[in-house]
Steps between C-alpha positions, in 0.01 A plus 500: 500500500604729757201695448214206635288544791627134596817283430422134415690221387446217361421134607626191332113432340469824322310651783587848631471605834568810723846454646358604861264196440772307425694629734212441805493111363849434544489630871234341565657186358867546624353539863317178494785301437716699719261418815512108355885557465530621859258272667721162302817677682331611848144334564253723643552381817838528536699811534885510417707453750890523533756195468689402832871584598757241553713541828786650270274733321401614786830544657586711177213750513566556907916527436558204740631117458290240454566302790421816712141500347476130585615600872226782517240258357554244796540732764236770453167439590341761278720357159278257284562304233465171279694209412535381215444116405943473499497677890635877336259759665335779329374834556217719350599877460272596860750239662834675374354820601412355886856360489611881395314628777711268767828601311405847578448438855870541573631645152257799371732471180265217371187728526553676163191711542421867598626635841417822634499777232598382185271572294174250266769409186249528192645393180331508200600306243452685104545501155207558251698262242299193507738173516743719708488185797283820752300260645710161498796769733210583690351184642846373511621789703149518716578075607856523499494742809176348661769130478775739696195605797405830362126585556398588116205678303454400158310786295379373147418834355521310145162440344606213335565362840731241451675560860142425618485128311831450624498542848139264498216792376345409140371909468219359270404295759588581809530837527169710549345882456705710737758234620783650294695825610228700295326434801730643722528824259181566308369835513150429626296384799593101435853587572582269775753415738816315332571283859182380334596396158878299621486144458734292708699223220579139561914669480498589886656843559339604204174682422343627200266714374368388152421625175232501230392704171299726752829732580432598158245662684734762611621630231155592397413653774796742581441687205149591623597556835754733426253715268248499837756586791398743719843680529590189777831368452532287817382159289646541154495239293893444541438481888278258544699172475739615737206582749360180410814329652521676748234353700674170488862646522556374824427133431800463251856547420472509130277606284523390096241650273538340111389786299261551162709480136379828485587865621123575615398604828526205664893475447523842590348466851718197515754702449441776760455233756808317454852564699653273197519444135591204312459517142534188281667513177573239254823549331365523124589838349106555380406398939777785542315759252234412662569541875646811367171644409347358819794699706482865298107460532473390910771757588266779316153391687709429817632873484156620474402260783743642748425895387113362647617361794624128478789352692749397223850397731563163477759308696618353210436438105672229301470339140459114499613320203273208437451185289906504426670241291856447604610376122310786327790801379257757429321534812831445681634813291151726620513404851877667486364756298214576777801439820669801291217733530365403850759381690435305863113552401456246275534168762815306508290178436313392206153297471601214274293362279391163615335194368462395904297858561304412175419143591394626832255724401289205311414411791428872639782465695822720582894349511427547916227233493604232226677195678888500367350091428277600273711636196879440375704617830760686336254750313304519831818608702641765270126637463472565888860592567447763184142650676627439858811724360264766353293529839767474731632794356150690514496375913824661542354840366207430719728472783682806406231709523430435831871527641549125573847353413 
């Protein structure tokens, strides 16, 4: 068997086919029904758009009381906002940011962003386990600081681009040739600019830039690249992501780049651009084999990285447990067991597990963007005070790095 010029398998009428047949029909098939699937839950001309804030929610995001937002909203020209059909007013996310902006006027406290040389924070977000939660941390951590006013970049450097559906981008759809990062980073003379290639989201405060299957793209190309170099080692391929941000560097605070499953190229140069690392880890002992591999591996192709040239000090590196269960004894016993090895670097918080996060994503939406209304209100509390509790603690490292009490 192993021996044939073609695997095939067989069908349920006695028929054999070529399993890349097989496998082209499904696709084919599966990505009809997606686009029917997608255009049932979002017609084609709509575009998703982000729930209001009550008064209270607002006051909670800016760290004020509620009656204070009220007071702001009657007295401010320049504050919006809608009532609803009981009188209570509303806000979207552009009009808590406007009321941040007034705040700041006389408190520069409530301006969370970048002053005067601290540094682009780029964290990217890792773990070539699939299931590990990497891309449910990272648009959670990407909206969670764009709700708190800081200017964000989303960077879905994951081909299967689920960051991309997420945040409104179907990458079979609505993502095109060139308008992924490749763009941004290919080695030829399509490379274009990436201020090009960012998409502004319906999540104010946060941008993205998308995904598809063509940053596979990359990975094939390096290889060749690096056999045709001319001795120039000004645009290696673990340099150009970093000078791909850097053109938009000064047009954000944050920067959060979800990373490939894999340890190619592409996670590499992710890895040479970022100031931070956050690796996810679910607290089964084969996830923990696993991520050991993944560590031993990146730090020997990181080590040859740096000996060429790359940048490898970060402000800060933690492990993120994810998908925890309170009740469950075994993973309580490895995340102790991984506390005993690495200390403060494995964050204080945990990702819970969450039916609320789960029941949120039907709808291709995040715990940030469900209404506390539309699910049981218990669940829906402890799931955001668990992932506020998990990003507050990655804001305070963000703060840290740039001095700011």
């Amino acid at each position: 068997m192993a021996n044939r010029a073609a695997i095939s398998v067989k069908m349920e009428k006695g028929n054999r086919v070529s399993i890349d047949e097989t496998i082209g029909t499904d696709s084919a098939v599966l990505s009809s029904k997606l686009q029917e699937l997608f255009e049932r839950l979002f017609s084609p001309s709509s575009k998703k758009s982000l729930r209001r804030f009550s008064s209270s929610e607002t006051a909670k995001l800016l760290g004020v009381t509620d009656s204070y937002v009220r007071h702001i909203a009657t007295q401010e020209d320049a504050v919006t906002s809608e009532k609803t059909a009981s009188g209570k007013r509303t806000f979207s996310l552009s009009e808590v940011h406007t009321i941040r902006q007034i705040l700041g006027r006389t408190k520069p406290t409530y301006l969370p962003g970048r002053r005067e040389n601290d540094h682009l924070q780029v964290i990217a977000v890792t773990n070539f386990k699939g299931g590990s939660g990497k891309t449910t941390t990272a648009i959670h951590l990407a909206q969670y600081l764009a709700l708190r006013g800081y200017r964000v970049l989303a960077v879905d450097l994951d081909p299967q681009a689920s960051m991309s559906a997420m945040l409104g981008f179907q990458p079979e759809f609505d993502v095109d040739e060139n308008q992924t990062l490749y763009g941004a980073i290919r080695y030829d003379e399509h490379r274009r600019s990436v201020t090009e290639i960012v998409r502004k989201t319906y999540f104010s405060g946060l941008d993205l830039i998308p995904g598809n299957l063509e940053l596979h793209e990359f990975e094939h190309d390096t290889p060749r690249a690096l056999a045709s170099r001319d001795g120039d080692d000004t645009d290696m391929f673990f340099m150009r992501v970093s000078s791909a941000l850097t053109e938009v560097q000064g047009n954000y605070d944050v920067v959060v780049i979800d990373c490939p499953p894999t340890l190619g190229f592409l996670t590499l140069s992710a890895l040479c651009a970022a100031t931070a690392v956050l690796i996810t880890v679910h607290p089964q002992m084969l996830d923990v084999a696993s991520m050991n591999q993944f560590l031993s591996m990146t730090s020997d192709l990181l080590n040859v990285v740096r000996e060429a040239g790359g940048n490898l000090d970060y402000d800060w590196m933690r492990y993120l447990v994810t998908r925890y269960e309170p009740n469950d004894g075994p993973q309580a016993q490895i995340v102790a067991f991984l506390r005993s090895i690495f200390g403060e670097r494995v964050l204080t918080s945990m990702m819970v597990k969450s039916t609320a996060v789960s029941d949120a994503g039907l709808s291709k939406q995040t715990i940030y963007e469900a209404g506390r209304e539309t699910m049981n209100r218990q669940t829906y509390d402890r799931a955001v005070e668990a992932m506020d509790s998990v990003n507050a603690e990655v804001e305070a490292l963000v703060r840290d790095a740039w001095s700011r009490a």
